[in-house]
VEXPA-210480 format. One record per residue (C-alpha): residue number from 1; residue in three letters; chain; x, y, z. Coordinates in steps of 0.02 Angstrom, whole numbers. Layout:
BEGIN
{NUM,'Ala','A',{X,Y,Z}}
...
This chain:
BEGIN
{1,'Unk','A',{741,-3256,-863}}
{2,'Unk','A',{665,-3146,-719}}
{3,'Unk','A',{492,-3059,-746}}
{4,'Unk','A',{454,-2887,-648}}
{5,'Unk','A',{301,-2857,-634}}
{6,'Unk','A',{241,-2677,-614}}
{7,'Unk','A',{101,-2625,-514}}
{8,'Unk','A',{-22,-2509,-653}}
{9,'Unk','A',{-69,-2417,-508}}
{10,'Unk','A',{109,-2351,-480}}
{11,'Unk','A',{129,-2315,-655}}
{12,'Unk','A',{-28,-2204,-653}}
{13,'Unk','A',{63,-2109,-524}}
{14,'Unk','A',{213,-2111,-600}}
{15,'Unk','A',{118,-2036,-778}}
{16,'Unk','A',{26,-1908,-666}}
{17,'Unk','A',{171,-1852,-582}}
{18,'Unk','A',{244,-1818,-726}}
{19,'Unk','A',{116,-1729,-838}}
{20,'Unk','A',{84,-1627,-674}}
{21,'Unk','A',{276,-1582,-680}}
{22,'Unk','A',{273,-1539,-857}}
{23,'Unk','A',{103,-1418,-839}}
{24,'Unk','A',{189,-1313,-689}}
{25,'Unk','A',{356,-1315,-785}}
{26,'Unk','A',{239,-1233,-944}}
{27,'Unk','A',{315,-1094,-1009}}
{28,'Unk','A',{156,-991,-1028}}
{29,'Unk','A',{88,-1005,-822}}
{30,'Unk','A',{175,-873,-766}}
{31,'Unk','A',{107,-751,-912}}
{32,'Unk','A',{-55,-825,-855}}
{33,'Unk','A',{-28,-769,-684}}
{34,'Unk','A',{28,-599,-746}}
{35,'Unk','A',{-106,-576,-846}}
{36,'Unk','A',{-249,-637,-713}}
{37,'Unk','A',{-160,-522,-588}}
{38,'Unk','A',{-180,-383,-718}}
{39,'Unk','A',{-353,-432,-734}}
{40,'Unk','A',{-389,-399,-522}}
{41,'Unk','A',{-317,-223,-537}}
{42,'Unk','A',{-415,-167,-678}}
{43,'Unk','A',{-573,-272,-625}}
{44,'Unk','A',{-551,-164,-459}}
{45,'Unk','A',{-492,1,-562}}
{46,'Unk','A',{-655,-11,-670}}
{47,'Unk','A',{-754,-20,-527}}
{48,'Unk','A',{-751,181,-501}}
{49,'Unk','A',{-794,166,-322}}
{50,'Unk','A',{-793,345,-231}}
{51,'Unk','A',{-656,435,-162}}
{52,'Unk','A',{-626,386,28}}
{53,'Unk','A',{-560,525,153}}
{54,'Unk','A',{-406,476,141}}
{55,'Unk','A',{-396,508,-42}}
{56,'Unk','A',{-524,639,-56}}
{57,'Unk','A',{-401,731,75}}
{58,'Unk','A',{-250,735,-44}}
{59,'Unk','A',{-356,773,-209}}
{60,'Unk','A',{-419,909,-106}}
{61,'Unk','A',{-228,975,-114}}
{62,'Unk','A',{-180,917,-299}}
{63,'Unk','A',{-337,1012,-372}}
{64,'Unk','A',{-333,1177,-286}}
{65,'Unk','A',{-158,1176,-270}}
{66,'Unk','A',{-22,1255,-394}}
{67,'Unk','A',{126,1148,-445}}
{68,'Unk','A',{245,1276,-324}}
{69,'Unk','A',{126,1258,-172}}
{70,'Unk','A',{104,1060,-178}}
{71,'Unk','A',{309,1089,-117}}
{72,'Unk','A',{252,1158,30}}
{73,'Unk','A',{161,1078,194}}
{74,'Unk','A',{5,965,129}}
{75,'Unk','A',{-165,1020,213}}
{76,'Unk','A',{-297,896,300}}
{77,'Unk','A',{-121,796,382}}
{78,'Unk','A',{-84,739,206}}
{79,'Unk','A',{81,671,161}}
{80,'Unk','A',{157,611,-4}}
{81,'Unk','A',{302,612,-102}}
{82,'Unk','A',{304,767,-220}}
{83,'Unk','A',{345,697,-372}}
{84,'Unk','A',{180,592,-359}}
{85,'Unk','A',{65,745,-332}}
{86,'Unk','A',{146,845,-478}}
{87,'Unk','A',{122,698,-595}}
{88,'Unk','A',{-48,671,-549}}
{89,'Unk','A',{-96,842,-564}}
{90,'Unk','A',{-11,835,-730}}
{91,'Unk','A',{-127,703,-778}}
{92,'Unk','A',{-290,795,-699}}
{93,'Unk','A',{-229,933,-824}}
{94,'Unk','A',{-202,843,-957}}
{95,'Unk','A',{-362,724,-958}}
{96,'Unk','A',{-482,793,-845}}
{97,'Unk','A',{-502,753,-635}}
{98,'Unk','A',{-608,615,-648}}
{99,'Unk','A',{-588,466,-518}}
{100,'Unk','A',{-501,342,-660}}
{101,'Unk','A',{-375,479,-712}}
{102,'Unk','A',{-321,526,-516}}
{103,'Unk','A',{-303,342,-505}}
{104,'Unk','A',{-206,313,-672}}
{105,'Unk','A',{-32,321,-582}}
{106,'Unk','A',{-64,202,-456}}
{107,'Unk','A',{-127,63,-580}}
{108,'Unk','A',{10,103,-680}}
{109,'Unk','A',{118,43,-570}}
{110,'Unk','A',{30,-97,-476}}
{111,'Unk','A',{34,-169,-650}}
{112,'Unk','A',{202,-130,-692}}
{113,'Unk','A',{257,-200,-495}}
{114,'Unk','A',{188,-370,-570}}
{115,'Unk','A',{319,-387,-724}}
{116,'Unk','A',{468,-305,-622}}
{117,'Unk','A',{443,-444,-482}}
{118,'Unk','A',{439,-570,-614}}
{119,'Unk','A',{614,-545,-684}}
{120,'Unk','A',{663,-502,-495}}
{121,'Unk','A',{605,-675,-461}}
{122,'Unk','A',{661,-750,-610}}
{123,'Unk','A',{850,-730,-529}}
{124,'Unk','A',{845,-824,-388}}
{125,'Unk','A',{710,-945,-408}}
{126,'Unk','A',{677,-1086,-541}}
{127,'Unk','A',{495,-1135,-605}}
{128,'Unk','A',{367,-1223,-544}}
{129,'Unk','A',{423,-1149,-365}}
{130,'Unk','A',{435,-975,-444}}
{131,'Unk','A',{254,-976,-485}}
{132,'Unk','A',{187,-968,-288}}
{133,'Unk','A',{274,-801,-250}}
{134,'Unk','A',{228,-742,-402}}
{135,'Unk','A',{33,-809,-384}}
{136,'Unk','A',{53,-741,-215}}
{137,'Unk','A',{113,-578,-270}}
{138,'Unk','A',{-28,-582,-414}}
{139,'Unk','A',{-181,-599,-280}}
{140,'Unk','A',{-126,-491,-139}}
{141,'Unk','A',{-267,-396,-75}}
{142,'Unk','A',{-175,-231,-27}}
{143,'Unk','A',{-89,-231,-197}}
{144,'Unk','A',{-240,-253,-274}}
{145,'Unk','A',{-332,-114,-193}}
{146,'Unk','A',{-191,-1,-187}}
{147,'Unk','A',{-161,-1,-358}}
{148,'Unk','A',{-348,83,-396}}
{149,'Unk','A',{-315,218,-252}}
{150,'Unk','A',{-256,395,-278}}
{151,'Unk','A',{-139,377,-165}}
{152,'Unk','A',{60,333,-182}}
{153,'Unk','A',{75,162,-88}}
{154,'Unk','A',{61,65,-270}}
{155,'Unk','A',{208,172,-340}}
{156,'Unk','A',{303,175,-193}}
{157,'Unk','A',{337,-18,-231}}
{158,'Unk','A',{368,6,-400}}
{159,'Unk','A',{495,105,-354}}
{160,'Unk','A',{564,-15,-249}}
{161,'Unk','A',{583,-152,-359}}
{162,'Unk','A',{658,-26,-498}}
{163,'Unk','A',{774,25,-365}}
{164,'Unk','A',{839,-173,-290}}
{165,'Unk','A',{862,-213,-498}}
{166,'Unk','A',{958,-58,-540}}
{167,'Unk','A',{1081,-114,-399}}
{168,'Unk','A',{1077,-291,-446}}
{169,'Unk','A',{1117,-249,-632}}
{170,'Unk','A',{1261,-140,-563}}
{171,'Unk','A',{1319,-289,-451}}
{172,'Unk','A',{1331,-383,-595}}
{173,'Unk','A',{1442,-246,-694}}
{174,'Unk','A',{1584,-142,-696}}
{175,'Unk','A',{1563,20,-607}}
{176,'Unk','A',{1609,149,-717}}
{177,'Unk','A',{1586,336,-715}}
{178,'Unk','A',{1455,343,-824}}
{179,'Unk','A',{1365,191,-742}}
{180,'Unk','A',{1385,253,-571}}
{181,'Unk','A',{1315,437,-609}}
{182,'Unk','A',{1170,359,-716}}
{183,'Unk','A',{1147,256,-524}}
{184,'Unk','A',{1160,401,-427}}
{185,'Unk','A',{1043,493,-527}}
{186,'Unk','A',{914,372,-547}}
{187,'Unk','A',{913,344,-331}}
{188,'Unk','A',{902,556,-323}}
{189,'Unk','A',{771,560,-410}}
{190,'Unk','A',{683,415,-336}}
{191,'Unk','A',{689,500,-168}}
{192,'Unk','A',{575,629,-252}}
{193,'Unk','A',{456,517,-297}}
{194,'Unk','A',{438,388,-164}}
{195,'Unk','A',{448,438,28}}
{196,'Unk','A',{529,227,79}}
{197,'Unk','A',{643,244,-87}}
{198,'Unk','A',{788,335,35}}
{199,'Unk','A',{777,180,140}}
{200,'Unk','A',{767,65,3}}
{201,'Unk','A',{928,175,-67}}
{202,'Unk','A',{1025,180,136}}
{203,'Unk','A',{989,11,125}}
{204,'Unk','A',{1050,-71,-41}}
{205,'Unk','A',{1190,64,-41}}
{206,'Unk','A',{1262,4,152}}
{207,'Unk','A',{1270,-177,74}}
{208,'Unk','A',{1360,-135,-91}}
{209,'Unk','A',{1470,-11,16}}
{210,'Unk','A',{1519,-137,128}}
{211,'Unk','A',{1551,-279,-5}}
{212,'Unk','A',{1648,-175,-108}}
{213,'Unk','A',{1777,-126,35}}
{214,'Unk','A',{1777,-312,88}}
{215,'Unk','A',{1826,-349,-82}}
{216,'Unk','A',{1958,-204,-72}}
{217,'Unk','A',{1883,-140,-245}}
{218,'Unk','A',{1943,17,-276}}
{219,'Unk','A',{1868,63,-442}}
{220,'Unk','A',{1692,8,-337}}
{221,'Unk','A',{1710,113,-191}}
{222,'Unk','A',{1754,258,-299}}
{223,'Unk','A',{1604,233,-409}}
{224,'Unk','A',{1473,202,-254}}
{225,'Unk','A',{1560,361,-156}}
{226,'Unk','A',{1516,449,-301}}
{227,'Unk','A',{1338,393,-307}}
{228,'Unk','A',{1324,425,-114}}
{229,'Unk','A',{1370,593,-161}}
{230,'Unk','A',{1229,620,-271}}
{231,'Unk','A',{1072,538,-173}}
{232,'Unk','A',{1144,618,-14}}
{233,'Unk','A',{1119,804,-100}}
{234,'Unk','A',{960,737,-162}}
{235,'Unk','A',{897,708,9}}
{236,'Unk','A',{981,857,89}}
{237,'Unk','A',{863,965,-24}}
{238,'Unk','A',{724,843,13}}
{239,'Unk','A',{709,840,160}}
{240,'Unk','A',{756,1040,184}}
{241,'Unk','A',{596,1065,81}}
{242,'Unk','A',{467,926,120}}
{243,'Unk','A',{527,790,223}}
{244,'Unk','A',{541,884,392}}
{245,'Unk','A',{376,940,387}}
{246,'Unk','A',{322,783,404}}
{247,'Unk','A',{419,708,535}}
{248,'Unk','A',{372,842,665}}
{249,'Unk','A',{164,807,617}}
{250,'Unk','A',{74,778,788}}
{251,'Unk','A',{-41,693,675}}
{252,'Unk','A',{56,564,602}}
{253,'Unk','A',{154,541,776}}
{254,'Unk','A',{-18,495,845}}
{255,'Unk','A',{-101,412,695}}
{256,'Unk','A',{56,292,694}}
{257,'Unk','A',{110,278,849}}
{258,'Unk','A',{91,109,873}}
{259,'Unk','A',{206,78,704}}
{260,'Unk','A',{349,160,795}}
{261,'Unk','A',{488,43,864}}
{262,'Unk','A',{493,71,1069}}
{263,'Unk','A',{659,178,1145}}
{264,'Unk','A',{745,129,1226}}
{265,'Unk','A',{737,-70,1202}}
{266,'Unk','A',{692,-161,1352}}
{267,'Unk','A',{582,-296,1391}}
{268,'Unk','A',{428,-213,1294}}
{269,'Unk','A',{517,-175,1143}}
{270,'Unk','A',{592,-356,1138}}
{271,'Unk','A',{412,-392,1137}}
{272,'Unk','A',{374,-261,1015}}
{273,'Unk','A',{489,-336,887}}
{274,'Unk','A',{457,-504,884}}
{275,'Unk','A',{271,-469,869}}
{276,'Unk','A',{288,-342,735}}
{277,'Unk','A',{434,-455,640}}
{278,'Unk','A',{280,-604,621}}
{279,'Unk','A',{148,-450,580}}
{280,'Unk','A',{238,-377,442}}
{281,'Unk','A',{195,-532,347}}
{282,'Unk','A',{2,-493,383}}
{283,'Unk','A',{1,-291,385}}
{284,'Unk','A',{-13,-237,234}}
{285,'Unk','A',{68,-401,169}}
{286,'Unk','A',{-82,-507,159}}
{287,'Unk','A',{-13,-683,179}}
{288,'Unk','A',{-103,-701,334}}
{289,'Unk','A',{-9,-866,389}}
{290,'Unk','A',{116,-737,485}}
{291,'Unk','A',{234,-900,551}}
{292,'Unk','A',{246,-995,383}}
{293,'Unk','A',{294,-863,300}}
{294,'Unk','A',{418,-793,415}}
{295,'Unk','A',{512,-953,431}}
{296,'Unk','A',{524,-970,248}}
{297,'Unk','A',{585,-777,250}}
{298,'Unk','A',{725,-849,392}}
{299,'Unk','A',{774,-990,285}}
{300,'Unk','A',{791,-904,112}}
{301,'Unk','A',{882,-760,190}}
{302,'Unk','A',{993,-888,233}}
{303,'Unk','A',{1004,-1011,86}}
{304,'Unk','A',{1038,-857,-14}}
{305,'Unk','A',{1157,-800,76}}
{306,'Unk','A',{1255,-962,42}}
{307,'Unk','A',{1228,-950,-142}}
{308,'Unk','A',{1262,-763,-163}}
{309,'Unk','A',{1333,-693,7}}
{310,'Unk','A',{1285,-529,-50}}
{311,'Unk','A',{1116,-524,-119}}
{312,'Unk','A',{1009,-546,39}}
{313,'Unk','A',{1085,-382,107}}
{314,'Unk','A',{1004,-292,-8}}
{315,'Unk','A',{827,-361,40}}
{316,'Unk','A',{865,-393,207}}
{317,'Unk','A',{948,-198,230}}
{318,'Unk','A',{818,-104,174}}
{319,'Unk','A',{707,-176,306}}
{320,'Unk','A',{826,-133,439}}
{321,'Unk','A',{839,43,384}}
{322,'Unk','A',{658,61,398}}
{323,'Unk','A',{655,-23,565}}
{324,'Unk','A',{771,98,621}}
{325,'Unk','A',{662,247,560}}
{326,'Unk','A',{544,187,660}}
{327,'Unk','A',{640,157,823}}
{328,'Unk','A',{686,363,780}}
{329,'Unk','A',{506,407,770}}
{330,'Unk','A',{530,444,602}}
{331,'Unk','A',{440,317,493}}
{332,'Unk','A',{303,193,530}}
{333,'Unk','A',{326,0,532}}
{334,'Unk','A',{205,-87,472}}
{335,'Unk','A',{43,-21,395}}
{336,'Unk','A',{15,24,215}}
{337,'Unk','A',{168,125,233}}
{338,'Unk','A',{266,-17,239}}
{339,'Unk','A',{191,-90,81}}
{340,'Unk','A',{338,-50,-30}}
{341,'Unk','A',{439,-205,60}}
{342,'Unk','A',{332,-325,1}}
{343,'Unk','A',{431,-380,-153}}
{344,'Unk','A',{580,-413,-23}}
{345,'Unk','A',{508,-489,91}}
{346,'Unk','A',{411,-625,-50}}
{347,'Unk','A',{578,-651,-132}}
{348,'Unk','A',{647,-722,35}}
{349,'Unk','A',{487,-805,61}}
{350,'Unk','A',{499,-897,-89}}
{351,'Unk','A',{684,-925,-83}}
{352,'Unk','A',{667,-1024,39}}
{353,'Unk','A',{510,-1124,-13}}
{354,'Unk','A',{628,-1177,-160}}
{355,'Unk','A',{755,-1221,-32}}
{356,'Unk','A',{613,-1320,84}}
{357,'Unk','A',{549,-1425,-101}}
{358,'Unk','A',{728,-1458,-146}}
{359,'Unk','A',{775,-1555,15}}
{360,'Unk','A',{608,-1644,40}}
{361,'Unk','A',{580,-1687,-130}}
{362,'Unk','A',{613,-1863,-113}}
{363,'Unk','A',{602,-1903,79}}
{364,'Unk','A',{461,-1780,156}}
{365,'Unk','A',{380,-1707,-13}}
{366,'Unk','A',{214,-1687,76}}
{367,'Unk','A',{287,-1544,196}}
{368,'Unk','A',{304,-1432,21}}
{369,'Unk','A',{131,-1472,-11}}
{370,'Unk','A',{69,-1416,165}}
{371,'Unk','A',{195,-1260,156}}
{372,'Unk','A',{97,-1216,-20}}
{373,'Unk','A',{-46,-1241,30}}
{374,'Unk','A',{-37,-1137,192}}
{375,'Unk','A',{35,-1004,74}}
{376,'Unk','A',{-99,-976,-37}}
{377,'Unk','A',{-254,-1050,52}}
{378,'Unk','A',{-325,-885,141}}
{379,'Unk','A',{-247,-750,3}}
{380,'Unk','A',{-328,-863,-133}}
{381,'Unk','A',{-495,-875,-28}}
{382,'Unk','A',{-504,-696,13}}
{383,'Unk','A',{-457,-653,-176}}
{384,'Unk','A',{-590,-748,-254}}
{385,'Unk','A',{-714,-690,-139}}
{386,'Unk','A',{-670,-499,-99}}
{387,'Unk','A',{-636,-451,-312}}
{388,'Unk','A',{-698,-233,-277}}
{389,'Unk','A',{-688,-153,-139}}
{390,'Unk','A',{-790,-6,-74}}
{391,'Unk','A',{-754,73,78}}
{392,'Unk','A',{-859,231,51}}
{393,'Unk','A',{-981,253,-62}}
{394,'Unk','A',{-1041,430,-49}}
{395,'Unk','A',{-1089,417,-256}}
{396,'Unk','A',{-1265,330,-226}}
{397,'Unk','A',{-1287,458,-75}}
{398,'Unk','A',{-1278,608,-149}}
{399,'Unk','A',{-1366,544,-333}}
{400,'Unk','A',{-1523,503,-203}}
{401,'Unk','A',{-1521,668,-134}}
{402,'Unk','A',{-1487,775,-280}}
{403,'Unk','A',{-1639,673,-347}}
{404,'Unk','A',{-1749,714,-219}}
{405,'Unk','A',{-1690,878,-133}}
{406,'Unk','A',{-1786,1027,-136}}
{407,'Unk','A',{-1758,1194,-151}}
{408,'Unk','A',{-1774,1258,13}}
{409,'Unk','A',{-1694,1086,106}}
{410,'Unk','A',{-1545,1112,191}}
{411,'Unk','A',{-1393,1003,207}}
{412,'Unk','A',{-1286,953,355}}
{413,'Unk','A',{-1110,867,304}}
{414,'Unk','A',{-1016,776,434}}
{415,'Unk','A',{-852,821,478}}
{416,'Unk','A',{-755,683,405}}
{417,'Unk','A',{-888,672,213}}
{418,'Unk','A',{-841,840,176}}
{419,'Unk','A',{-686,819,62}}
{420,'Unk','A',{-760,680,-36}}
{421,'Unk','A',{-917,796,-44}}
{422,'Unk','A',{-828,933,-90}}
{423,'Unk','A',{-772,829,-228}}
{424,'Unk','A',{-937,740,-277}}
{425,'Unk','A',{-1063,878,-240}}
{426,'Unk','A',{-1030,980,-401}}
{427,'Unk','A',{-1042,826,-520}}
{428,'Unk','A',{-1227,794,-424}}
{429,'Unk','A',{-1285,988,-451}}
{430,'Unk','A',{-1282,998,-258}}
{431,'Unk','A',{-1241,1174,-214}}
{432,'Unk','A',{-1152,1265,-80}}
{433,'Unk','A',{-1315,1380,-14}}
{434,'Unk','A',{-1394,1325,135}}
{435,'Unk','A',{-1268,1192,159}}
{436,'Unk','A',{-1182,1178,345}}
{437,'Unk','A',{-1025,1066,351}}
{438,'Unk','A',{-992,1001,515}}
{439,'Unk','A',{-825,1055,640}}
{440,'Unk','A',{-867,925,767}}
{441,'Unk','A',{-852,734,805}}
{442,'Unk','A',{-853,618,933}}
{443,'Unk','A',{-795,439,896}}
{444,'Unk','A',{-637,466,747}}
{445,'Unk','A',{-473,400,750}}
{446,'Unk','A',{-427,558,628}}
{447,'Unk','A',{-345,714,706}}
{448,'Unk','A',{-376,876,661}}
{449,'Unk','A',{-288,1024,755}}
{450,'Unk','A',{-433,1162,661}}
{451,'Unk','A',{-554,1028,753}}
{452,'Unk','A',{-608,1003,948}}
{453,'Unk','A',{-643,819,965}}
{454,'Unk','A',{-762,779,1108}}
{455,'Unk','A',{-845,937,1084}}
{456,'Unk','A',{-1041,983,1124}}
{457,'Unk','A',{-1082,909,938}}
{458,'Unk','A',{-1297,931,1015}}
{459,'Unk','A',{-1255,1126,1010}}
{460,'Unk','A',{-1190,1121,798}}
{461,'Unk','A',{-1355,1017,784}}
{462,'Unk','A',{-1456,1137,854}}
{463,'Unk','A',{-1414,1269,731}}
{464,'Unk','A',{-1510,1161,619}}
{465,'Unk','A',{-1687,1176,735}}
{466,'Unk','A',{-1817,1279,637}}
{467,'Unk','A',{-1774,1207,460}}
{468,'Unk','A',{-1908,1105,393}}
{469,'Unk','A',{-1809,997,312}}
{470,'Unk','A',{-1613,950,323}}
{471,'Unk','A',{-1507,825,255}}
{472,'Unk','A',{-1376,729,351}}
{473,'Unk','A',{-1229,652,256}}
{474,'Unk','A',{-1092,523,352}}
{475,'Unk','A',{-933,453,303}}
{476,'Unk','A',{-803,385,408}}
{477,'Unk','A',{-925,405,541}}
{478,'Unk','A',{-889,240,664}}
{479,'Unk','A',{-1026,281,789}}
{480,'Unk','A',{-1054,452,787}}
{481,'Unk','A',{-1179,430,647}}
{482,'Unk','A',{-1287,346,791}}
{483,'Unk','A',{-1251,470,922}}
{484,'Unk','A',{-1285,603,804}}
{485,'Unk','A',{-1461,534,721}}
{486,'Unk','A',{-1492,483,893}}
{487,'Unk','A',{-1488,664,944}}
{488,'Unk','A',{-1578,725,788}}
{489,'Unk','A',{-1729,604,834}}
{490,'Unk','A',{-1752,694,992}}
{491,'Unk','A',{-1758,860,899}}
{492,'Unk','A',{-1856,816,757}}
{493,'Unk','A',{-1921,671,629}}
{494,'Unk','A',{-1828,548,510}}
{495,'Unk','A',{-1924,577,344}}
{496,'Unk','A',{-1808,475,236}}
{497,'Unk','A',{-1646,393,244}}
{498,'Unk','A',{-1523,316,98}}
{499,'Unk','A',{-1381,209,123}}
{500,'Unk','A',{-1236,126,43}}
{501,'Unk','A',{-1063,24,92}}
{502,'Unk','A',{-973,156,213}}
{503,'Unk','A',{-1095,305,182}}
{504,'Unk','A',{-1269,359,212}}
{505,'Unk','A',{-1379,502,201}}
{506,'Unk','A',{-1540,545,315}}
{507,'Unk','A',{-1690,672,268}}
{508,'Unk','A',{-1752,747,436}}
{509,'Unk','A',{-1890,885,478}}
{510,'Unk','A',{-1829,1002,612}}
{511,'Unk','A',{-1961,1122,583}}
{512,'Unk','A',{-2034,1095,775}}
């Protein structure tokens, strides 16, 4: 009788492999991962940091505005979709304007993004692989910020992902009447509510438009003609009454301008694409390793398309549409705008990092482990180190000089503070009176048409001379706050000065 003997080593390998494959196979780790990406929104949510320009600019226009004039034009080169600012005003209404309440929508659904890509997820892709998209998708950086800013990138993918499920579920079911206007009217209102949703919609609908004639499906084509119908009059009106405006903003042409796709497309805009294909992995994305992840993105567009020939269209399409937006000069690629494709471009992603494990499970497995761990090295790093974030903190500014202003001191705001201090100032008991806000700067990627950039900013300043004390408040400042307190110490004296992460404050006497 032959004896084998067994090396215990092996077997400890063997019994580690195993108990490893059982934990990631756990039922309960991806409601862990749910519930710890949960725990980064709210952890940066509770925060409370202060309003930054960019969102003081748009409260600006919710508060003061009536529901009929946030249809028209946004001031201050604000944009955003107007079923966002009537639902956060509705909310300022209802429970005061406080920083967590404008913010409410927005962590709404950055928390509700996390259980929609989840069951997206859960379609395609079996566990353990399923957990690194979602752990990916859990400890984005731009997801997590966005969803505590009272802006509308957050909702704009949660619109997104309700959008590429609806379709799904209807690719999965008979297209009836009732199903197809319950489609169509869930996509016109979208529209209203998220700027990307109509390419998200042009997108998705091209693919299952396209399928259903290849398929010669009559009953299908009928159904999606008749939910064409109804997001195309959706838009129509849209874009009569909002969307036009923006498209023909100097501001945003400029601001964006190096988002938008070159025309025509030589040799530069070649260039253009392939650079901005491996950036939108990076910009807003956050996954950093901008070739890993667009490989995987190749591969799973293609390994799904041999599983379900029609799926990847619809996160492949929407893309597209976008990209061609952009080569129009009518949407931005890349950029927080773009932030809503995130869930389609991870599901890819991690499509084919099941398709990668699968084939070098037994012969190569260490290539999975490198692809993992080039996945989630830097997002993981940055997320455990960056938790809040606090781009401009005007708050401990203006507490420091409400605490120690005096009666007669005046105050200078620059340019760029003055809608979060317009905000802020009342809650601090800083008044109005002998307070000078600032129609000049220097150094500012912002555009203002009211505003002269490059102007004589020593001449403002000098209407200041004579008061024996004035204080100076910055935001959003880059280096004008030098050349401006650089000025002001050749006029007069630095008394005092306060300062805090993107904000400061300086106490001069200009009395001569």
């Amino acid at each position: 009788m032959e004896t084998t003997l067994t090396d215990p080593r092996l077997s400890a390998v063997g019994s580690l492999r195993r108990r490893g494959a059982a934990l990631l196979g756990a039922g309960w780790l991806p409601w862990a991962i749910l519930v710890f990406g949960v725990g980064l929104r709210l952890i940066q949510y509770l925060s409370n940091r202060s309003l930054w320009v960019d969102e003081a600019m748009l409260v600006r226009n919710i508060l003061d505005r009536s529901y009929g004039e946030l249809l028209q034009p946004l001031s201050d080169n604000q944009g955003a979709p107007i079923g966002f600012l009537v639902a956060t005003k509705a909310l300022t209404q209802a429970f005061g304007d406080g920083e967590f309440v404008l913010r409410l929508l927005p962590l709404v659904g950055g928390i509700a993004s996390l259980i929609l890509f989840h069951v997206l997820l859960k379609r395609y892709i079996p566990t353990p692989v399923r957990l690194i998209p979602l752990f990916l998708f859990a400890i984005n950086l731009p997801l997590i910020y966005y969803s505590s800013e009272a802006k509308q990138y957050a909702t704009d993918l949660t619109i997104t992902l309700i959008l590429v499920l609806a379709a799904l579920w209807i690719h999965d079911h008979p297209l009836t009447i009732g199903r197809a206007l319950l489609f169509g009217g869930l996509g016109a209102l979208a529209m209203w509510c998220s700027h990307p949703a109509s390419f998200t919609l042009a997108g998705i609908g091209l693919v299952m438009g396209i399928s259903a004639l290849a398929r010669r499906d009559r009953a299908r084509v009928r159904g999606l003609a008749l939910v064409g119908a109804l997001w195309g009059a959706s838009f129509v009106v849209l874009y009569t009454l909002s969307l036009r405006h923006l498209e023909t903003s100097d501001y945003l042409q400029t601001y964006f301008r190096a988002n938008f796709m070159p025309s025509p497309l030589n040799s530069e805009g070649w260039q253009w694409l392939l650079r901005n294909f491996r950036l939108m992995f990076d910009n807003p994305q956050g996954l950093q390793i901008n070739d890993v992840a667009a490989l995987l993105f190749v591969v799973g567009a293609v390994t799904l398309y041999r599983r379900r020939p029609t799926e990847p269209g619809l996160f492949v399409a929407p893309i597209l549409v976008t990209l061609g937006a952009s080569w129009l000069g009518k949407y931005p690629f890349g950029g927080r705008l773009f932030l809503f494709a995130l869930p389609l471009l991870l599901v890819l992603v991690g499509e084919g990092l099941r398709a990668v494990v699968e084939r070098t499970r037994q012969t190569l497995p260490v290539l999975s482990v490198a692809l993992i761990g080039f996945l989630l090295l830097n997002p993981l790093v940055e997320a455990t180190t960056r938790v809040t974030f606090y781009p401009q903190e005007i708050k401990p500014v203006l507490e420091y000089i409400s605490q120690h202003r005096l009666g007669g001191d005046r105050v200078y705001v620059y340019y760029f503070a003055q809608f979060a201090y317009d905000y802020y100032a009342p809650r601090y008991s800083l008044s109005n009176a002998n307070t000078l806000v600032g129609r000049t700067w220097v150094d500012n990627i912002w555009l203002d048409p009211s505003v002269e950039p490059h102007t004589n900013f020593s001449a403002e300043l000098d209407r200041l001379r004579g008061s024996t004390y004035v204080w100076v408040i910055f935001t959003n400042a880059n280096s004008d706050e030098q050349r401006y307190t650089r000025y002001l110490d050749g006029i007069g004296r630095q008394v005092d000065s306060v300062r805090a992460p993107g904000a400061s404050g300086y106490l001069y006497n200009l009395g001569g």
